[in-house]
PDB file with SEQRES, HELIX, SHEET and CRYST1 records, atoms N, CA, C and O in Angstrom:
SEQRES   1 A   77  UNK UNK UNK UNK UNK UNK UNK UNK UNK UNK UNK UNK UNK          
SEQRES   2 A   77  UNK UNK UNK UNK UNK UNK UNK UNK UNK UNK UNK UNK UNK          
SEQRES   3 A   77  UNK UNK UNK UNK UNK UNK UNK UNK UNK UNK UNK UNK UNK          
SEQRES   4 A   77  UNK UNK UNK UNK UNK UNK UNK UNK UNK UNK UNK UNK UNK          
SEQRES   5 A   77  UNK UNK UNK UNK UNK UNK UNK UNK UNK UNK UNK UNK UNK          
SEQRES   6 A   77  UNK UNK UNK UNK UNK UNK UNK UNK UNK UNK UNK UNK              
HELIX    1 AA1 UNK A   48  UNK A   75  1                                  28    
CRYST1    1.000    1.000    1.000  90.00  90.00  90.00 P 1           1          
ATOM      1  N   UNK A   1      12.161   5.575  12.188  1.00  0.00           N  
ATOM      2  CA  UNK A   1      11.898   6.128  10.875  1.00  0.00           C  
ATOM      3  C   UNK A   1      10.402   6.145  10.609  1.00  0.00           C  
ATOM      4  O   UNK A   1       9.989   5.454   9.677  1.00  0.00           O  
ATOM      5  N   UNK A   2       9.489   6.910  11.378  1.00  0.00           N  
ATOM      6  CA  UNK A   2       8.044   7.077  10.850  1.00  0.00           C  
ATOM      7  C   UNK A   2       7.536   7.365  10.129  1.00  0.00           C  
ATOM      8  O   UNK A   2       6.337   7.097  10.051  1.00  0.00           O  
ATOM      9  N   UNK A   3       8.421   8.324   8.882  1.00  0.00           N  
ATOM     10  CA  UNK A   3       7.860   9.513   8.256  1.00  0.00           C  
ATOM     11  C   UNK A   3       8.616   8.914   6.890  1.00  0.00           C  
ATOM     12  O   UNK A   3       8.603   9.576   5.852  1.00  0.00           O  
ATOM     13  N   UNK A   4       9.276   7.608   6.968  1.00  0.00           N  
ATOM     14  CA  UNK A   4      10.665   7.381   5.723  1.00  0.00           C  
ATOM     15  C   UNK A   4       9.349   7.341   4.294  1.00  0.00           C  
ATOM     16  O   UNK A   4       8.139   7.549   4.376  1.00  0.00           O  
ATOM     17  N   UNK A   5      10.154   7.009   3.136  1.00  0.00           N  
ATOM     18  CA  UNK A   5       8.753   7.126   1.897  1.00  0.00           C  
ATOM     19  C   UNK A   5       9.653   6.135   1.718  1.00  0.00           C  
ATOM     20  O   UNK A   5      10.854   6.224   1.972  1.00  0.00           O  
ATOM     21  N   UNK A   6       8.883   4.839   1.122  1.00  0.00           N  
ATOM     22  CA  UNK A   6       8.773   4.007   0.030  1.00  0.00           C  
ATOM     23  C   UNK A   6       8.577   4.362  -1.596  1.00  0.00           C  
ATOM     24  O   UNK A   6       7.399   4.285  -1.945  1.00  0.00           O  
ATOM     25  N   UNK A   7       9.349   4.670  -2.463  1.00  0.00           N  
ATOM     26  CA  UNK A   7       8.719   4.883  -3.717  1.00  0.00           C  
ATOM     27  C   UNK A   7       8.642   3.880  -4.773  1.00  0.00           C  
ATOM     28  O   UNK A   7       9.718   3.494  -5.231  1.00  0.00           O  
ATOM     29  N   UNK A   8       7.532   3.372  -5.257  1.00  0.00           N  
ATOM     30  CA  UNK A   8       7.650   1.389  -6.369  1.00  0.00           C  
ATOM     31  C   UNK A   8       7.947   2.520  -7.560  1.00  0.00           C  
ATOM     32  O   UNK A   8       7.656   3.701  -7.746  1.00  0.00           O  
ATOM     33  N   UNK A   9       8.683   1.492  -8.249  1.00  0.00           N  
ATOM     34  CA  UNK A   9       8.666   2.141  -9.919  1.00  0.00           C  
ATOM     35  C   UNK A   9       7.966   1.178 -10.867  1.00  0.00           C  
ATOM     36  O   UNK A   9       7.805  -0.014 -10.605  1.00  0.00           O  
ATOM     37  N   UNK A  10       7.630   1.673 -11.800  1.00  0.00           N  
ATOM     38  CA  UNK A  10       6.992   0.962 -12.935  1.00  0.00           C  
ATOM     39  C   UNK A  10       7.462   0.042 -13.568  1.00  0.00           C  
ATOM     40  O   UNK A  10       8.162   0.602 -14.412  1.00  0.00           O  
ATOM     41  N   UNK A  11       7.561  -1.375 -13.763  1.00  0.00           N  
ATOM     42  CA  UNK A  11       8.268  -2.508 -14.543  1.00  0.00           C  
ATOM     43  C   UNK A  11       7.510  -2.727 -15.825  1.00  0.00           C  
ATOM     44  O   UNK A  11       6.409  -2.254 -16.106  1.00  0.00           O  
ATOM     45  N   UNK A  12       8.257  -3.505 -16.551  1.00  0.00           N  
ATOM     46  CA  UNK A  12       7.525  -4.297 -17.590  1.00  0.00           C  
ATOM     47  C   UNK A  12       7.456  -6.026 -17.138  1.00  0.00           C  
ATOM     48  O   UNK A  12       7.414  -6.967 -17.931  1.00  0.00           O  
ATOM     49  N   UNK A  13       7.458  -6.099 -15.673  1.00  0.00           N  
ATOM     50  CA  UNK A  13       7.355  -7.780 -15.603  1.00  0.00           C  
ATOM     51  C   UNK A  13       5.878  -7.457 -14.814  1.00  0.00           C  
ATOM     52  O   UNK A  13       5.246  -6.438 -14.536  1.00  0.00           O  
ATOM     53  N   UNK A  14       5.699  -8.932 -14.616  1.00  0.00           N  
ATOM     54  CA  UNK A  14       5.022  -9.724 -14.215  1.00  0.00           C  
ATOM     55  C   UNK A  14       4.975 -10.698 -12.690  1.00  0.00           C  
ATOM     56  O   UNK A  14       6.084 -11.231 -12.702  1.00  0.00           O  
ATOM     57  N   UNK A  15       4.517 -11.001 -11.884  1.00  0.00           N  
ATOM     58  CA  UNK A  15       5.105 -11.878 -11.285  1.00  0.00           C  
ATOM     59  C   UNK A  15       4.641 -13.020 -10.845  1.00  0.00           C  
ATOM     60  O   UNK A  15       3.510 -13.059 -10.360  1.00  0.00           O  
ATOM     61  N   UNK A  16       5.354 -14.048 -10.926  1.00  0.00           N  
ATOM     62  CA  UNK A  16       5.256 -15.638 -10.548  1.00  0.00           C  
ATOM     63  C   UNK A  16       4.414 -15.644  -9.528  1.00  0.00           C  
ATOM     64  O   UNK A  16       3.435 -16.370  -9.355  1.00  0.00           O  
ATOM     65  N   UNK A  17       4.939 -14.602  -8.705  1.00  0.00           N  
ATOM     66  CA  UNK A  17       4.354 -15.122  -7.029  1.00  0.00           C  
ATOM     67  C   UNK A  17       3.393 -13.658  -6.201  1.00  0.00           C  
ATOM     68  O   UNK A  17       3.387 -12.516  -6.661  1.00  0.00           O  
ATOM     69  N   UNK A  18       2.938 -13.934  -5.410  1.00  0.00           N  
ATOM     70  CA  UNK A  18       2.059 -12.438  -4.572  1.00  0.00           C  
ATOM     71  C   UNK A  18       2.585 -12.443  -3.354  1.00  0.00           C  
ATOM     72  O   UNK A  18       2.341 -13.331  -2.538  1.00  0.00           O  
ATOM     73  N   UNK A  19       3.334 -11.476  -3.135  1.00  0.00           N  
ATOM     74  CA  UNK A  19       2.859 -10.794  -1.957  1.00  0.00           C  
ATOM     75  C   UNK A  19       1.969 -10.583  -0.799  1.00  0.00           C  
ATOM     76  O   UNK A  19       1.362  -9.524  -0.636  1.00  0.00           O  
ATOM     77  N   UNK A  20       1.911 -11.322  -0.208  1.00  0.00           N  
ATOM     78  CA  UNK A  20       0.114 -11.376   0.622  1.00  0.00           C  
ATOM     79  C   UNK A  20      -0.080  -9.788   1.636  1.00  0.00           C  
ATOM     80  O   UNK A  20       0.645  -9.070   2.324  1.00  0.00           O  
ATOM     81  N   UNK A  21      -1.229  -9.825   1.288  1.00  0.00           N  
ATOM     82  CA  UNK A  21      -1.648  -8.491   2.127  1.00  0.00           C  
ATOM     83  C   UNK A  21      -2.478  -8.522   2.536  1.00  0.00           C  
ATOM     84  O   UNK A  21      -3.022  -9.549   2.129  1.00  0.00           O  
ATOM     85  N   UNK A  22      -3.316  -7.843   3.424  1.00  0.00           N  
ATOM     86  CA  UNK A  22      -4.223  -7.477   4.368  1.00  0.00           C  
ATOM     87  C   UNK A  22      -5.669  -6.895   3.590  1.00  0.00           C  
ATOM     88  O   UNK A  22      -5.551  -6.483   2.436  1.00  0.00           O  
ATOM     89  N   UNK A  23      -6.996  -6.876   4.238  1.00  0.00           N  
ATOM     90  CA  UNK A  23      -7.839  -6.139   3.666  1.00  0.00           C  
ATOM     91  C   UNK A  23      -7.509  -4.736   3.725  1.00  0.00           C  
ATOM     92  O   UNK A  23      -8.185  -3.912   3.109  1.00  0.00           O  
ATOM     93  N   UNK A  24      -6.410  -4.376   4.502  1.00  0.00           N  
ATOM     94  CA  UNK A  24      -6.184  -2.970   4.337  1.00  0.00           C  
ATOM     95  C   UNK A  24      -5.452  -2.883   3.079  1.00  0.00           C  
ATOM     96  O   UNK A  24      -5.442  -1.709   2.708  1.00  0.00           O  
ATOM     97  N   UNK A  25      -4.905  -3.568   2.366  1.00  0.00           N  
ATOM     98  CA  UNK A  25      -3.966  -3.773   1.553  1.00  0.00           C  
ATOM     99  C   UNK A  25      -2.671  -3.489   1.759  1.00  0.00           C  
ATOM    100  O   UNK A  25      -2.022  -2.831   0.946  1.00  0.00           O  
ATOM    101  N   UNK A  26      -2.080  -4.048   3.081  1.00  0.00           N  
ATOM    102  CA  UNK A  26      -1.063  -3.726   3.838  1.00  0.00           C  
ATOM    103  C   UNK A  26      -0.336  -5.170   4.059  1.00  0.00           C  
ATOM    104  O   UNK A  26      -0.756  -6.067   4.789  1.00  0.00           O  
ATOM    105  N   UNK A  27       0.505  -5.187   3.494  1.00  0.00           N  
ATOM    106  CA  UNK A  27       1.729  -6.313   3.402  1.00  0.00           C  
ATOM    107  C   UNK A  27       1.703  -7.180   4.929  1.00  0.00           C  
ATOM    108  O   UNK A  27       1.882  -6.624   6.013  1.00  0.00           O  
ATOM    109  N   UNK A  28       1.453  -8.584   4.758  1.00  0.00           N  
ATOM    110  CA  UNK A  28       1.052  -9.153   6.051  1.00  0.00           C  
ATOM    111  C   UNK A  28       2.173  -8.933   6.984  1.00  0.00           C  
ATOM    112  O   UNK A  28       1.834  -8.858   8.165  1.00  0.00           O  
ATOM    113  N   UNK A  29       3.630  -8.793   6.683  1.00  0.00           N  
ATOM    114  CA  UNK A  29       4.650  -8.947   7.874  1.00  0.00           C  
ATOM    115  C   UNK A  29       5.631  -8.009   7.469  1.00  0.00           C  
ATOM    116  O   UNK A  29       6.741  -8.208   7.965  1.00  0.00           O  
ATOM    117  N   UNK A  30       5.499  -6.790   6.504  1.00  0.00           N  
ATOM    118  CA  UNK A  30       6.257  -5.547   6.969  1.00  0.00           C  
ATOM    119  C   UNK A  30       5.186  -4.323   6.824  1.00  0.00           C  
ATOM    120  O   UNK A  30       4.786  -3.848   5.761  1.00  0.00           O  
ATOM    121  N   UNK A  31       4.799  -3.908   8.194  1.00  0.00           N  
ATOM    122  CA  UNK A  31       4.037  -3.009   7.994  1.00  0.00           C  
ATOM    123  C   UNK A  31       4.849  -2.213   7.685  1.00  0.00           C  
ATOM    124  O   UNK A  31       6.078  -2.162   7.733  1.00  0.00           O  
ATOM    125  N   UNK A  32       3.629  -1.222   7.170  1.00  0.00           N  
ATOM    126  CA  UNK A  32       4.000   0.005   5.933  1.00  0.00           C  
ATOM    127  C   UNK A  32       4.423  -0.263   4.628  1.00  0.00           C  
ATOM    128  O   UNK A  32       4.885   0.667   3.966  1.00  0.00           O  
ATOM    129  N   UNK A  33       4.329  -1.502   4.103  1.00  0.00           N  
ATOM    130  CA  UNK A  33       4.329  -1.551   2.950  1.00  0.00           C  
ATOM    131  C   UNK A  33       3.233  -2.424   1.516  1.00  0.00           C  
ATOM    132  O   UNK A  33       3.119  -3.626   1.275  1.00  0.00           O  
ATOM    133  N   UNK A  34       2.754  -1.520   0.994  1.00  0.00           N  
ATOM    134  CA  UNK A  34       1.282  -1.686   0.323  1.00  0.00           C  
ATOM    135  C   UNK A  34       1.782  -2.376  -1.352  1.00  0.00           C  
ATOM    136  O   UNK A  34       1.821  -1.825  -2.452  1.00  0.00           O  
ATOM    137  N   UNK A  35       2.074  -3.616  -0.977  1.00  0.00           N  
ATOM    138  CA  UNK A  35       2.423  -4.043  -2.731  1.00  0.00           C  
ATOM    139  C   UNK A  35       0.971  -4.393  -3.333  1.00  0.00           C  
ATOM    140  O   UNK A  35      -0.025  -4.981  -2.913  1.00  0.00           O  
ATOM    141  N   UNK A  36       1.401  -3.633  -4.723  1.00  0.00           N  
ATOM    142  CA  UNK A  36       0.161  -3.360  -4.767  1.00  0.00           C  
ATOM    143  C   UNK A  36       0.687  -3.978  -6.879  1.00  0.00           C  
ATOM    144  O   UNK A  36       1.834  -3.732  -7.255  1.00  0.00           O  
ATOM    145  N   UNK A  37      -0.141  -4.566  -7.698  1.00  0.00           N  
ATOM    146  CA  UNK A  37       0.438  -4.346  -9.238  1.00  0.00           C  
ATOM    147  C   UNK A  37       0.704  -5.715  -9.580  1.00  0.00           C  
ATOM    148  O   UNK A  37       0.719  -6.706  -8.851  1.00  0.00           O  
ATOM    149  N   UNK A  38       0.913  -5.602 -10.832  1.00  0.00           N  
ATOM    150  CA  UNK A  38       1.749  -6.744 -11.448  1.00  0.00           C  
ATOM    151  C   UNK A  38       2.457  -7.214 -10.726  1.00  0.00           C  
ATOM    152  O   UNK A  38       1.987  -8.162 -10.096  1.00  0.00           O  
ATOM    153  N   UNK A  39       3.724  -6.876 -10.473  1.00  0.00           N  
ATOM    154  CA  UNK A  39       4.645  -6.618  -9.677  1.00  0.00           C  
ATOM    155  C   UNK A  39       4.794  -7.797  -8.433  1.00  0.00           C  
ATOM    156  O   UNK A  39       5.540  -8.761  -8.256  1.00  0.00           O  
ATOM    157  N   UNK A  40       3.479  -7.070  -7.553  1.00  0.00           N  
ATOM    158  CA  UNK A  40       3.352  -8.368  -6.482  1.00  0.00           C  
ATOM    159  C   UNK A  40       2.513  -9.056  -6.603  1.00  0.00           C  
ATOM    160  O   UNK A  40       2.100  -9.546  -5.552  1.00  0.00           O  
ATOM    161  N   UNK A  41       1.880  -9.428  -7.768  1.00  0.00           N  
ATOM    162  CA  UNK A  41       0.936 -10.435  -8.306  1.00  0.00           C  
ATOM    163  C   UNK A  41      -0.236 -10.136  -7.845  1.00  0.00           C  
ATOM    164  O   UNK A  41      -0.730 -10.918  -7.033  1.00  0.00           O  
ATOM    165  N   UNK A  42      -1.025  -8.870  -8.260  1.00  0.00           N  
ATOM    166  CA  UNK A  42      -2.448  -8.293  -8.491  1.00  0.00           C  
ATOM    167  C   UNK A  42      -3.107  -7.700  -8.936  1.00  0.00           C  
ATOM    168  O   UNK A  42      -4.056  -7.056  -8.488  1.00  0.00           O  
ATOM    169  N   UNK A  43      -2.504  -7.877 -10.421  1.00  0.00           N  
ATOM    170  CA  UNK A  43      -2.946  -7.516 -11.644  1.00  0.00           C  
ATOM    171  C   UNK A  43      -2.352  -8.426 -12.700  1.00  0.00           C  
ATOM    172  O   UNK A  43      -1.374  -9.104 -12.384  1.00  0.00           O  
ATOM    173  N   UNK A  44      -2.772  -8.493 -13.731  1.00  0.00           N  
ATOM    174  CA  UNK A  44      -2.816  -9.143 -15.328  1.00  0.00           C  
ATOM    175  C   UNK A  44      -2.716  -8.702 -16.307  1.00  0.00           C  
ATOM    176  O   UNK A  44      -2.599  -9.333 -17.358  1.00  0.00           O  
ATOM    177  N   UNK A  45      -2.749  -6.989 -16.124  1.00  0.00           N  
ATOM    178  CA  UNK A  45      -2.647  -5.840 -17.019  1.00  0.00           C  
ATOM    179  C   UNK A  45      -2.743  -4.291 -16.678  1.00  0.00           C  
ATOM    180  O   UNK A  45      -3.077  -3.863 -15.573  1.00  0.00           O  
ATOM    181  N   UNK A  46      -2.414  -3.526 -17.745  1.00  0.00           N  
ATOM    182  CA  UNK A  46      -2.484  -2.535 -17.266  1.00  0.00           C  
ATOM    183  C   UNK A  46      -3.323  -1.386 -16.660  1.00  0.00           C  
ATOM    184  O   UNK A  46      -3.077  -0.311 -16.112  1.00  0.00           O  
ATOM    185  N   UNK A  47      -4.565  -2.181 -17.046  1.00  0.00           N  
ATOM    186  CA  UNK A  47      -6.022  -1.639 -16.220  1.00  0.00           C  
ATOM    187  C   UNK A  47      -6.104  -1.955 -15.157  1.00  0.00           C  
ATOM    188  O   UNK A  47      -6.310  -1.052 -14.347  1.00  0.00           O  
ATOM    189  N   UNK A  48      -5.996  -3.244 -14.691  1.00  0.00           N  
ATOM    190  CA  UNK A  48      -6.219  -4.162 -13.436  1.00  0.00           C  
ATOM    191  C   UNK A  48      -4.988  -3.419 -12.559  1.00  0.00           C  
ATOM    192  O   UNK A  48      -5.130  -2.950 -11.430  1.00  0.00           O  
ATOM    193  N   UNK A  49      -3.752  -3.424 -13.344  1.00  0.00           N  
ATOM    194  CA  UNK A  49      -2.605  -2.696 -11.721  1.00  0.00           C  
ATOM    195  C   UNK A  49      -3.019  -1.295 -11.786  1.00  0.00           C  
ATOM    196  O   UNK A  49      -2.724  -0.763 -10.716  1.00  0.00           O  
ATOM    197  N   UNK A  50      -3.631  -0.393 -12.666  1.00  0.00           N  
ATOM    198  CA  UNK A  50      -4.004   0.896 -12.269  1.00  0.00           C  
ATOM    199  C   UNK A  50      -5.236   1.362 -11.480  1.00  0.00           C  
ATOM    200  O   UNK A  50      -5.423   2.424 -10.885  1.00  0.00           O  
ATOM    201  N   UNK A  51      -6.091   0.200 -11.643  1.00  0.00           N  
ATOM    202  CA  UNK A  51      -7.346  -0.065 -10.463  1.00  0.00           C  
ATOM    203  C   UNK A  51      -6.551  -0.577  -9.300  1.00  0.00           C  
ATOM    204  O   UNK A  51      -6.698   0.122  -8.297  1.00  0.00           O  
ATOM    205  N   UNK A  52      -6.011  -1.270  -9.203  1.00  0.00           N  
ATOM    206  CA  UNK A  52      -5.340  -1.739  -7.730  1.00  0.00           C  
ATOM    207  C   UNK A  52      -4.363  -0.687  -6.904  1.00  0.00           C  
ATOM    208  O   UNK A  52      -4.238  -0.602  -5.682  1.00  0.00           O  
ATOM    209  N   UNK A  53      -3.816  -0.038  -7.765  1.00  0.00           N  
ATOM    210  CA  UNK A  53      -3.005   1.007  -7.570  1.00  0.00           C  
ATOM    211  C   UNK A  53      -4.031   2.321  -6.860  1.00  0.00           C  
ATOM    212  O   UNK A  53      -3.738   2.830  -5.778  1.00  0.00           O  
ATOM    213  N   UNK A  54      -5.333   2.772  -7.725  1.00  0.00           N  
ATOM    214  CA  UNK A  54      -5.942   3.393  -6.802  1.00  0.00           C  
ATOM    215  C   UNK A  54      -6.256   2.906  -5.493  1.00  0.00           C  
ATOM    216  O   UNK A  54      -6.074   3.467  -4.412  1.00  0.00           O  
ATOM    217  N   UNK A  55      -6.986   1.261  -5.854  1.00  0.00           N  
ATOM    218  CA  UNK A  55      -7.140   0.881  -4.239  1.00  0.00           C  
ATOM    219  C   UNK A  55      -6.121   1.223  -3.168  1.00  0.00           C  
ATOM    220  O   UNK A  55      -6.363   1.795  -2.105  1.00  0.00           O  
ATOM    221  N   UNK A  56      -5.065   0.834  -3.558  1.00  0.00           N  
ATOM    222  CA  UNK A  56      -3.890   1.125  -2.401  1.00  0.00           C  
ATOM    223  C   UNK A  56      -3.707   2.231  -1.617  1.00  0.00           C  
ATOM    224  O   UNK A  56      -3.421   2.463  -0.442  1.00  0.00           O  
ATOM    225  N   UNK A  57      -4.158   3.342  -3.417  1.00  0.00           N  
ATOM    226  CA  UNK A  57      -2.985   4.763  -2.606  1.00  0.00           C  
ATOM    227  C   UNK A  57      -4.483   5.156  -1.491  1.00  0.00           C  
ATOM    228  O   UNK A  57      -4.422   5.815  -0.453  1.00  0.00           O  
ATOM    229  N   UNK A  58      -5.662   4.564  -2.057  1.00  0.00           N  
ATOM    230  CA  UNK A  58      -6.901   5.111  -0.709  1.00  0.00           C  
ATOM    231  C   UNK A  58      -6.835   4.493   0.689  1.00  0.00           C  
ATOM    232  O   UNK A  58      -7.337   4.948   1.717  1.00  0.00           O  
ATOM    233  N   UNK A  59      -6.212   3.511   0.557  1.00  0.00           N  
ATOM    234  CA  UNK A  59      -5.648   2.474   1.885  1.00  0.00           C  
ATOM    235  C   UNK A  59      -4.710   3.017   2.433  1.00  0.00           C  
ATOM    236  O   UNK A  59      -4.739   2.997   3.664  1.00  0.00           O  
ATOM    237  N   UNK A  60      -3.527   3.705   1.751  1.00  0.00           N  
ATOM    238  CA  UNK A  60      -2.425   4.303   2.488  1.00  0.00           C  
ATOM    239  C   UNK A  60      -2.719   6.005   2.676  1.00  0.00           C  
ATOM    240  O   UNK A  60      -1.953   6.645   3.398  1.00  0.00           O  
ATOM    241  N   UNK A  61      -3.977   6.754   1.920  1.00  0.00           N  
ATOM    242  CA  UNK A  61      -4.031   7.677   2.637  1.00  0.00           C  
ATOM    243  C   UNK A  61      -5.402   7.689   3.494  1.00  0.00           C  
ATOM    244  O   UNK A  61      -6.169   8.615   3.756  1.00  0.00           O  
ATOM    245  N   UNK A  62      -5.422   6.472   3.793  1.00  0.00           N  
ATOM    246  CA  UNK A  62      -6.773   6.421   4.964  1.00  0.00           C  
ATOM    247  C   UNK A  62      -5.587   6.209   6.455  1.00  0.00           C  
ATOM    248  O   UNK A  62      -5.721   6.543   7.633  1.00  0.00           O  
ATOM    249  N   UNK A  63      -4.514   5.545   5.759  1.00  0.00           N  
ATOM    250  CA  UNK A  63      -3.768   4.793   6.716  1.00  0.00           C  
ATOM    251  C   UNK A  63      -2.805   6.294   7.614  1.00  0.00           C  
ATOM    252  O   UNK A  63      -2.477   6.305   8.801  1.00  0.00           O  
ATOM    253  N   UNK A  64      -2.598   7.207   6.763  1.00  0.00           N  
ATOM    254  CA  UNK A  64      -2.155   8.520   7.356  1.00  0.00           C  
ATOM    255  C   UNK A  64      -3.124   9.750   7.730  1.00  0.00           C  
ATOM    256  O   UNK A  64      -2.774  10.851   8.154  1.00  0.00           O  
ATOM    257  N   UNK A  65      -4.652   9.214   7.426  1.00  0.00           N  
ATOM    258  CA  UNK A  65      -5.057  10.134   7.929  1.00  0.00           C  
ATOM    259  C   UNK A  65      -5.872   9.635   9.268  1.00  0.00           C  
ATOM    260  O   UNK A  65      -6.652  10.466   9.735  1.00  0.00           O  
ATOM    261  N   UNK A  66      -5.748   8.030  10.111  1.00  0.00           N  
ATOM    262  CA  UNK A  66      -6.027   7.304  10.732  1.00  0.00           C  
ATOM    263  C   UNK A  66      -4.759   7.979  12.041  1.00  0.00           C  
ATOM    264  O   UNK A  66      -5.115   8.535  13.080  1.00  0.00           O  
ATOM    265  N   UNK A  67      -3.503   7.776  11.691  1.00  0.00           N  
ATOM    266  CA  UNK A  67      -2.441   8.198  12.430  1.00  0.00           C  
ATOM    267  C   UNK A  67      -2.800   9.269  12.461  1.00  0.00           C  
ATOM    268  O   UNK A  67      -3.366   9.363  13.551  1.00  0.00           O  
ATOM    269  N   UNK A  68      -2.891  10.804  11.642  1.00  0.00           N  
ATOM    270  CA  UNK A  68      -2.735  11.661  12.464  1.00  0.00           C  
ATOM    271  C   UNK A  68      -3.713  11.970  13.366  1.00  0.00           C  
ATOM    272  O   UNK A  68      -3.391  12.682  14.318  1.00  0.00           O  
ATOM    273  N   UNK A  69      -5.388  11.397  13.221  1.00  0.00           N  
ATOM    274  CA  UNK A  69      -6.256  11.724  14.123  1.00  0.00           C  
ATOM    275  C   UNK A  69      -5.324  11.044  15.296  1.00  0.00           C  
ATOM    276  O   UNK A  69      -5.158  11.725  16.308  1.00  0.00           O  
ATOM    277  N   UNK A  70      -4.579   9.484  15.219  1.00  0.00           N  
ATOM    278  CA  UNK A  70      -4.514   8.913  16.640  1.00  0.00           C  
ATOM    279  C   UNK A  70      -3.370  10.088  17.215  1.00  0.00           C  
ATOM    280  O   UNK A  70      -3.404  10.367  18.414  1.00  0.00           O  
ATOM    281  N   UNK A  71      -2.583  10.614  16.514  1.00  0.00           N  
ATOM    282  CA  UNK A  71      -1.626  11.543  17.295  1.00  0.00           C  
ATOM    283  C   UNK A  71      -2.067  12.690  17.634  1.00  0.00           C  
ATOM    284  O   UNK A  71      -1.666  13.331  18.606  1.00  0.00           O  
ATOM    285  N   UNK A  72      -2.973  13.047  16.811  1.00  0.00           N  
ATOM    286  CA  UNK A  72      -4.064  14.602  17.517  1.00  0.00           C  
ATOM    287  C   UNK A  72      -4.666  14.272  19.259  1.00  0.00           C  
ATOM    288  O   UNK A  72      -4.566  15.030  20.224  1.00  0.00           O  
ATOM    289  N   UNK A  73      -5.393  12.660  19.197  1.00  0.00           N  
ATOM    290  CA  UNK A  73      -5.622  12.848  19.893  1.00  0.00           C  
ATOM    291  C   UNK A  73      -5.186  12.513  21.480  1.00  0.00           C  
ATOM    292  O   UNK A  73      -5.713  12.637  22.585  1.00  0.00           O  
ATOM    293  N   UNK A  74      -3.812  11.978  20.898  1.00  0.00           N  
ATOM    294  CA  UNK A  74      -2.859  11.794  22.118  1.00  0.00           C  
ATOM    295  C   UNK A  74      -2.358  13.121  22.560  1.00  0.00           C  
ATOM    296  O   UNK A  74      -2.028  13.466  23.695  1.00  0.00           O  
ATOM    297  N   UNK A  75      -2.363  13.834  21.402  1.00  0.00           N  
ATOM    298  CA  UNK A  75      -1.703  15.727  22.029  1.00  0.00           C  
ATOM    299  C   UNK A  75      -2.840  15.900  22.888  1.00  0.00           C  
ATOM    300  O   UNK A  75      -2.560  15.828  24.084  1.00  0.00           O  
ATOM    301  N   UNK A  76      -3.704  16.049  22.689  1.00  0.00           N  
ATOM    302  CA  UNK A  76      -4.830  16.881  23.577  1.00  0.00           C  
ATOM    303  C   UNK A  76      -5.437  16.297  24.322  1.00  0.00           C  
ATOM    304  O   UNK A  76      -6.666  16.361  24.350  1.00  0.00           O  
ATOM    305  N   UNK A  77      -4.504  15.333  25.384  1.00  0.00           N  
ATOM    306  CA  UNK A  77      -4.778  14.575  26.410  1.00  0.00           C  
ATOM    307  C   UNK A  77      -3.874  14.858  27.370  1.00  0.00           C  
ATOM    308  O   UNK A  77      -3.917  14.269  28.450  1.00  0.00           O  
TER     309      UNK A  77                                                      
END                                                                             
């Protein structure tokens, strides 16, 4: 499943605990998944998870535009 989508929805909680992630902001032990918000404990409000939320989505589209160069350049080998 390479191509499957993850979609988070918006809560009104909070959470106890984080999620640990990567400087990529990539979930330490299921890759492909970017918790990112309140949610997985990295934000405090609604400014802070909508700044983190940009960080992410630039992490996950660095993270697909990283793959398709590596698959471009496995074709043209």
């Amino acid at each position: 499943m390479n191509d499957a989508v993850l979609t988070g929805t918006e809560t009104r909680t909070s959470s106890p605990i984080r999620i640990n992630r990567n400087e990529a902001y990539q979930s330490l032990n299921t890759r492909g998944l970017y918790p990112a918000g309140e949610g997985a404990g990295y934000a405090g409000g609604i400014l802070s998870a909508a700044v983190d939320g940009i960080k992410v989505a630039e992490a996950v589209a660095l993270d697909i535009v990283g793959a398709a160069d590596k698959r471009s350049s496995l074709s043209s080998h």
